[in-house]
C-alpha positions in Angstrom: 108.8 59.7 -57.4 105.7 59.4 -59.2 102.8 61.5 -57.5 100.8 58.0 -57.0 97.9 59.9 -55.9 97.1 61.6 -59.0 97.7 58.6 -61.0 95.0 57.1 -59.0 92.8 59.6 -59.4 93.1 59.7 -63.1 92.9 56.1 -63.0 89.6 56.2 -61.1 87.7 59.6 -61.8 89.6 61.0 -65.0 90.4 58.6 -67.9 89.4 60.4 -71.1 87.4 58.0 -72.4 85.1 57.5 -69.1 84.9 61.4 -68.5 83.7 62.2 -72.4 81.0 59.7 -72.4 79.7 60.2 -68.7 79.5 64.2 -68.6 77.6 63.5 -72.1 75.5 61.1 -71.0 71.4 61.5 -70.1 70.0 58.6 -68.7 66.4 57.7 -69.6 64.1 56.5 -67.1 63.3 52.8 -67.0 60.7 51.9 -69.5 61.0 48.2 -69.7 62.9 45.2 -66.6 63.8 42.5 -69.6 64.2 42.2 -72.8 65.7 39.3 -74.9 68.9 39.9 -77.2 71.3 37.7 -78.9 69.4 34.2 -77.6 70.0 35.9 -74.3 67.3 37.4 -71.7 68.3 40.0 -70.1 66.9 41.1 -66.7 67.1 43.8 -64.8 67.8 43.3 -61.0 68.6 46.5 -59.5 69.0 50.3 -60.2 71.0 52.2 -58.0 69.8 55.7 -56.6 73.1 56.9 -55.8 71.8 58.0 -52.4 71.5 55.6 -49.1 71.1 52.2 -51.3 74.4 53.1 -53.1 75.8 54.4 -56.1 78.8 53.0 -58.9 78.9 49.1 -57.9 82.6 48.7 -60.0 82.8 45.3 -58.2 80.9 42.5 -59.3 78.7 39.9 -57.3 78.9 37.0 -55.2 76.3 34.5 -54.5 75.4 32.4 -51.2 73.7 29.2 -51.2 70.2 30.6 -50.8 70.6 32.8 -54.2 71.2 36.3 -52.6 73.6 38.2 -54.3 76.7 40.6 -52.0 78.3 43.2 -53.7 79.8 46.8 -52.8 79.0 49.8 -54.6 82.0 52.7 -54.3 79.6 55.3 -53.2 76.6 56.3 -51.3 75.3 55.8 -48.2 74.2 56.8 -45.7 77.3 59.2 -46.0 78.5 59.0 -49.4 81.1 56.9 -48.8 79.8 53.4 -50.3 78.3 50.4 -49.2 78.3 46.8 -48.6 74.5 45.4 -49.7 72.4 42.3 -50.2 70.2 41.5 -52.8 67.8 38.5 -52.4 65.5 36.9 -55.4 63.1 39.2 -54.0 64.7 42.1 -55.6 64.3 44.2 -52.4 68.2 45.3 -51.5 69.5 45.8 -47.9 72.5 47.6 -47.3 74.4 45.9 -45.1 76.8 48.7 -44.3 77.7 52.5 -45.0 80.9 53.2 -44.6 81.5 56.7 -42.3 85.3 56.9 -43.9 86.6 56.5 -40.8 88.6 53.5 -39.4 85.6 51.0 -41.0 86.8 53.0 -44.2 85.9 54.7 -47.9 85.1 53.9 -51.3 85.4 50.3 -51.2 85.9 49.5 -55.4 86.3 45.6 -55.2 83.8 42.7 -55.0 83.6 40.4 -52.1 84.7 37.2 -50.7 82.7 35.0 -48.5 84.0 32.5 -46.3 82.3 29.4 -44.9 80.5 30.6 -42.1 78.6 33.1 -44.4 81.3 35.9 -42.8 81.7 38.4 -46.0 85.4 40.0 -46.7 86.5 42.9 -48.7 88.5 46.5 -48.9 88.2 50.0 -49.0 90.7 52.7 -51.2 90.6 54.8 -49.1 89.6 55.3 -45.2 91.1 54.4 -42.3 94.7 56.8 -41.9 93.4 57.5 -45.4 95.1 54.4 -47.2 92.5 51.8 -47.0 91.3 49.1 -45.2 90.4 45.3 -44.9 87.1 44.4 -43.7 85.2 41.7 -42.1 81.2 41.8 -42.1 79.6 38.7 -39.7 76.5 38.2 -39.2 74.6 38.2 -35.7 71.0 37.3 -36.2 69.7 39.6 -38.5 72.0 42.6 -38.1 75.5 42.7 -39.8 78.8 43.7 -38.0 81.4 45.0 -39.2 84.8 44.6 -38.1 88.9 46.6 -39.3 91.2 43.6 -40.0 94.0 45.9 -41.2 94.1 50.1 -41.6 97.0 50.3 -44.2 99.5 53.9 -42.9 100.3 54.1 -47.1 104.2 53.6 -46.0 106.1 50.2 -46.9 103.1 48.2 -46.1 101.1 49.6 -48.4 98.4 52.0 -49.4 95.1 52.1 -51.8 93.8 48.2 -52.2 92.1 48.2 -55.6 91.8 44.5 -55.3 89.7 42.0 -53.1 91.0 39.5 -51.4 91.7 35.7 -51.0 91.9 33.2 -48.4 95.1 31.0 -48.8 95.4 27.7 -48.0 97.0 28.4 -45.1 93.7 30.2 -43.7 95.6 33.5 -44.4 94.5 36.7 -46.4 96.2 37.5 -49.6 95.9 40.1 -51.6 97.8 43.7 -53.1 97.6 47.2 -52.8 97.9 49.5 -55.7 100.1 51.9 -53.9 102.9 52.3 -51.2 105.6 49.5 -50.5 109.6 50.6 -50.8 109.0 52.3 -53.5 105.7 53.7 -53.6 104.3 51.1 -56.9 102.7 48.7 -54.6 102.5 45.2 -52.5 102.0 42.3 -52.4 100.9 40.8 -48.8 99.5 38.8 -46.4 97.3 39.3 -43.3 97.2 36.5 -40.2 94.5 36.6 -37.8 95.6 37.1 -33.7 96.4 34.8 -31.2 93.5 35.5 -29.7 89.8 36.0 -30.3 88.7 39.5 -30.8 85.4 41.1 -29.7 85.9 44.3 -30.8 85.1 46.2 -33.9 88.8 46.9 -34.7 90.5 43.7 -34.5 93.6 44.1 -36.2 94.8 41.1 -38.0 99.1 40.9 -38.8 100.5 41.8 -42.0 104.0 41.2 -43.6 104.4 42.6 -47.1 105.5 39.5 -49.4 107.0 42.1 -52.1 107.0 45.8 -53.1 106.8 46.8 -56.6 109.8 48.7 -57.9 107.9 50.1 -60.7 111.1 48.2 -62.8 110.6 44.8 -64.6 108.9 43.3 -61.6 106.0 45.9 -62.0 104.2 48.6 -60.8 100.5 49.2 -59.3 99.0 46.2 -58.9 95.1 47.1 -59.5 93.7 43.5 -59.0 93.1 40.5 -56.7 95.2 37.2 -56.7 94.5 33.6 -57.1 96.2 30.8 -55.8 96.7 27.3 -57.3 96.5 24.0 -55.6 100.4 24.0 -53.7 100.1 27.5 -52.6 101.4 29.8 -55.5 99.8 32.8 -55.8 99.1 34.2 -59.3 98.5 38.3 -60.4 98.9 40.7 -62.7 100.3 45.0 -62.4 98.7 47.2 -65.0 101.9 48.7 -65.3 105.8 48.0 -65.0 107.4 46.0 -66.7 109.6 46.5 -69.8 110.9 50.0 -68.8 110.2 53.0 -70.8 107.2 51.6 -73.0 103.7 52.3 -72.8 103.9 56.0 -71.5 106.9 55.1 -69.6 105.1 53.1 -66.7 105.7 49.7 -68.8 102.8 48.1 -70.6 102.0 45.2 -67.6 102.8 41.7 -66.1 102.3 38.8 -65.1 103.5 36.9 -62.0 104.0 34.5 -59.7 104.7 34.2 -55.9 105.9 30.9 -54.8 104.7 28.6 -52.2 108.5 28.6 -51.4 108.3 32.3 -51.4 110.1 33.7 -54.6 108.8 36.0 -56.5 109.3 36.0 -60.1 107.8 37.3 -63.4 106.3 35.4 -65.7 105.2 37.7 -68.9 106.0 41.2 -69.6 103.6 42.9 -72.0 105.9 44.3 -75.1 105.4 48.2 -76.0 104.4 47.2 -79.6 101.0 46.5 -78.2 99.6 43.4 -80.3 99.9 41.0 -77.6 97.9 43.5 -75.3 98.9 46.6 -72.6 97.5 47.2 -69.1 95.9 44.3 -67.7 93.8 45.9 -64.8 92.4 42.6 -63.3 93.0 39.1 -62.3 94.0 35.6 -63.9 92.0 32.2 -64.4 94.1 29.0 -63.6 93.1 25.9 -65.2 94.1 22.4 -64.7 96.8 21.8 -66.5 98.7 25.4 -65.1 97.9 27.8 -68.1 96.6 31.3 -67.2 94.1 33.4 -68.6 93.3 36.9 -68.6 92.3 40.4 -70.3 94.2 43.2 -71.0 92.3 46.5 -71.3 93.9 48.1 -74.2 96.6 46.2 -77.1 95.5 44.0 -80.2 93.7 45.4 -83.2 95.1 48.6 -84.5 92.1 49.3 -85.7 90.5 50.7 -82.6 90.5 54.7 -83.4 88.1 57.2 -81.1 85.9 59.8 -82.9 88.8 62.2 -82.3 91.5 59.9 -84.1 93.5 59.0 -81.3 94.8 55.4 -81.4 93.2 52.9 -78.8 93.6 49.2 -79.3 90.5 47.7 -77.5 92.0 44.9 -75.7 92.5 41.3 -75.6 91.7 38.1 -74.3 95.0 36.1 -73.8 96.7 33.0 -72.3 100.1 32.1 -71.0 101.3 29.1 -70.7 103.3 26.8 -67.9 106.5 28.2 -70.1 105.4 31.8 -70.2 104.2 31.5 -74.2 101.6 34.0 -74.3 98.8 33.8 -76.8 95.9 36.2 -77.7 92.9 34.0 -77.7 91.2 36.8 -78.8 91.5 41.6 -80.1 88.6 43.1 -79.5 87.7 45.5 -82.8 85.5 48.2 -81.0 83.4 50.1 -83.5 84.2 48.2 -86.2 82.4 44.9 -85.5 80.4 46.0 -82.2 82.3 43.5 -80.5 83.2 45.3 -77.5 86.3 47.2 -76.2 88.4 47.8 -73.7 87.8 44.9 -71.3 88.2 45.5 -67.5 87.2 42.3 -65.3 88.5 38.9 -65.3 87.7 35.7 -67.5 84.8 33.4 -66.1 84.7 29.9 -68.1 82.5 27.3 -67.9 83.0 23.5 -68.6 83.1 23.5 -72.3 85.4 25.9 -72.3 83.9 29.3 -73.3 84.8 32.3 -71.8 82.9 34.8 -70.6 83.7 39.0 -70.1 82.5 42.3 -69.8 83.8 45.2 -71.9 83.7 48.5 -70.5 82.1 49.6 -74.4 81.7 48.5 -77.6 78.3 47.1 -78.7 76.0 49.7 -79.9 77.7 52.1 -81.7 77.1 56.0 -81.2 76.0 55.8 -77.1 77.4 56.9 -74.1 78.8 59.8 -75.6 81.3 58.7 -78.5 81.4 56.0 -81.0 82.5 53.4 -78.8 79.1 52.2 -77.5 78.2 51.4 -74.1 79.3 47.9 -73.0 78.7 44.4 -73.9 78.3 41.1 -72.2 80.9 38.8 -74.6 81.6 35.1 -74.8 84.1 33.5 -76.6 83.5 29.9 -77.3 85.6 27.1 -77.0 86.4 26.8 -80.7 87.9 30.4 -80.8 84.3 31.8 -82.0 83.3 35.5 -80.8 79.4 36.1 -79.4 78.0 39.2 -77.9 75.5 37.9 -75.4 74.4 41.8 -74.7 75.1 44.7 -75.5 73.9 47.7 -73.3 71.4 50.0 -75.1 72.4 53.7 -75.6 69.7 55.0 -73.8 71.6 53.4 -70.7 68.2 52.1 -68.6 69.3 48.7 -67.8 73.1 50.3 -67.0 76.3 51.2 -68.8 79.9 50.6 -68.9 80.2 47.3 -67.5 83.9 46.7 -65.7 83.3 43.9 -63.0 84.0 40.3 -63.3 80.9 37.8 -64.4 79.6 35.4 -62.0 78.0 32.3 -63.4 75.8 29.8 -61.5 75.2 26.5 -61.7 72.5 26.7 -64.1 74.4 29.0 -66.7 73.0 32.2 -65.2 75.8 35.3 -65.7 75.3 38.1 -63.4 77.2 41.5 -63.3 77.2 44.8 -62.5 77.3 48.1 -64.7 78.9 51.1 -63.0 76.8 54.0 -64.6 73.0 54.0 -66.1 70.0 53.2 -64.4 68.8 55.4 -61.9 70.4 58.8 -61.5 73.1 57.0 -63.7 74.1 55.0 -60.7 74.4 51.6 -61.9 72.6 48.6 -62.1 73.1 44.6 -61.5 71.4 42.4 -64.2 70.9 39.1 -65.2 71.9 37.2 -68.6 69.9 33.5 -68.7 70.4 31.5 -71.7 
């Protein structure tokens, strides 16, 4: 069986192109909050110290109706093992929790979800027995509490949640876990609430495992969140699995589907040759007429070469549609056009149709390290047209290496998170206004 452990932690702490660029890297101090750039301006919300405010936000944001942004940041602390924070229009940040690693948990790497009452949601990697956790953070007054929904053992019901997680339309929680299940590649599941209200800090909600990955055709570590459509299917991707024996032998990816009906079926395999894209690490978009949309993190241009000659395709934007057609919408070039490369978070889209991304470099060539270039903010337009929005300066003050899903507000406003740069290389959140 695959040692899923060390897969993770390569995943996380020692992929070759993160470690080359982040051991290199010296940040510069902040000389300057905004600056304008490709019709864009660019603001500076928050630098992360990497001590008790937080360090490495690889989630992105969410916004309440007031304009504070929530987001978790995978450490610091007040003991190192992350946070869950607040940052109003004032620009003053509260951490609204440090997790101890115990039951509350550790290293929580998604974003957030926020239900009606204002009550925020998310998981931790690790923590708990050691497997992760789901959370629950409700407000009394003006402190925050936080309470266990779930301690995962990391046996058939799972183990390491990468992803966030949704509320169904049945009021339940969905989401995956990159590890355990049957077969050690994963689940997919679902968490009910008890019987009876809980006042306790641990208030363990009911899970039943929906599917384990095989690590076969049906996939294998499923890294992101899910979305569900309007009759209840539910809709993700694995960064691995698939077609057996491509892509390093894991399988280059999927897509699928979870009925309302409860059936669980594939709907795309990524092929080993690569040009329709390998490894998608994060969610879909759904839109209304059924066709999904996501990235995948490497596949596309063969172009895409590191400073040492190895051969990495810089990833894709692609769509599949109700028959399982998939297109690429768009291959990122990398280097050669400063377009970006190797995209991490989900699509946003507005009403016209653009789409908007982060990739995790590209942009300035010759910074963080390599060639690549630290990160870009990209859009692709509704006619098919690429458009850097940003792209993150090499001398990495207002952050670098961008991974976290976009959110966009009402007025147009994108707003993200870098993981490194800043502060003691800690990360930053920014603003884009158009």
């Amino acid at each position: 069986m695959t040692n899923h452990r060390q897969v993770l932690t390569s995943i996380l702490h020692c992929d070759l192109r993160r470690s080359a660029f982040v051991v290199a890297l010296v940040c510069a101090l902040i000389v300057a909050s905004t600056e304008s750039t490709f019709a864009q301006t660019f603001t500076l919300l928050y630098s992360f110290t990497g001590g008790t405010d937080g360090g490495t936000p690889y989630g992105g944001v969410i916004m309440d109706a007031a304009g504070n942004l929530y987001g978790t940041t995978y450490v610091g602390g007040s003991r190192g093992y992350g946070t869950v924070y607040m940052l109003p229009a004032s620009g003053n940040e509260t951490v609204l929790h440090s997790f101890t690693g115990g039951p509350d948990g550790a290293y929580p790497k998604a974003g957030l979800t926020m239900d009606r009452a204002g009550n925020l949601y998310g998981t931790t990697v690790f923590g708990g027995h050691g497997f992760g956790t789901v959370f629950k953070l409700s407000r009394t007054g003006s402190n925050w509490i936080l309470s266990t929904l779930y301690i995962f053992s990391g046996g058939t019901d799972g183990a390491e949640p990468f992803g966030g997680i949704i509320f169904g339309l049945d009021g339940a929680i969905y989401g995956t876990t990159d590890g355990g299940g049957t077969a050690g590649d994963g689940t997919l599941y679902k968490l009910v609430p008890p019987a009876t209200f809980c006042k306790t800090v641990v208030c363990y909600w009911t899970e039943t495992v929906l599917h384990s990955f095989t690590g076969g055709e049906d996939g294998m570590f499923p890294s992101a969140g899910l979305i569900q459509d309007s009759v209840g299917n539910l809709y993700g991707t694995t960064t691995y699995g698939g077609t057996p024996g491509s892509c390093s032998t894991f399988g280059c990816g999927t897509v699928f589907e979870y009925g309302a009906v409860g059936n669980y079926q594939v709907l795309y395999r990524f092929p080993p040759s690569g040009e329709s894209g390998l490894w998608p690490y994060d969610g879909l978009l759904l839109d209304a007429s059924g066709n999904l949309y996501g990235t995948a993190n490497e596949g596309g241009d063969s172009q895409c070469v590191s400073d040492q000659g190895q051969y990495y395709s810089c990833g894709v934007i692609f769509k599949l549609d109700t028959s399982g057609n998939e297109t690429v919408l768009y291959a990122f070039t990398g280097p050669e056009n400063g377009d970006g490369a190797f995209p991490y978070g989900a699509l946003v889209r507005d009403s016209e149709g653009n789409f908007y991304v982060t990739t995790y470099q590209g942009g300035i060539a010759g910074g963080c390290g390599t060639e690549w270039g630290c990160g870009t903010v990209f859009e692709l337009d509704g006619s098919g047209s690429p458009h850097v929005l940003y792209a993150f300066p090499i001398a990495g003050q207002n952050g670098i290496l961008p991974e976290a899903t976009l959110l966009r507000d009402a007025n147009g406003n994108l707003y993200g998170t870098a993981d490194f740069g800043g502060i003691n290389n800690s990360g930053t959140i920014f603003k884009l206004t158009p």
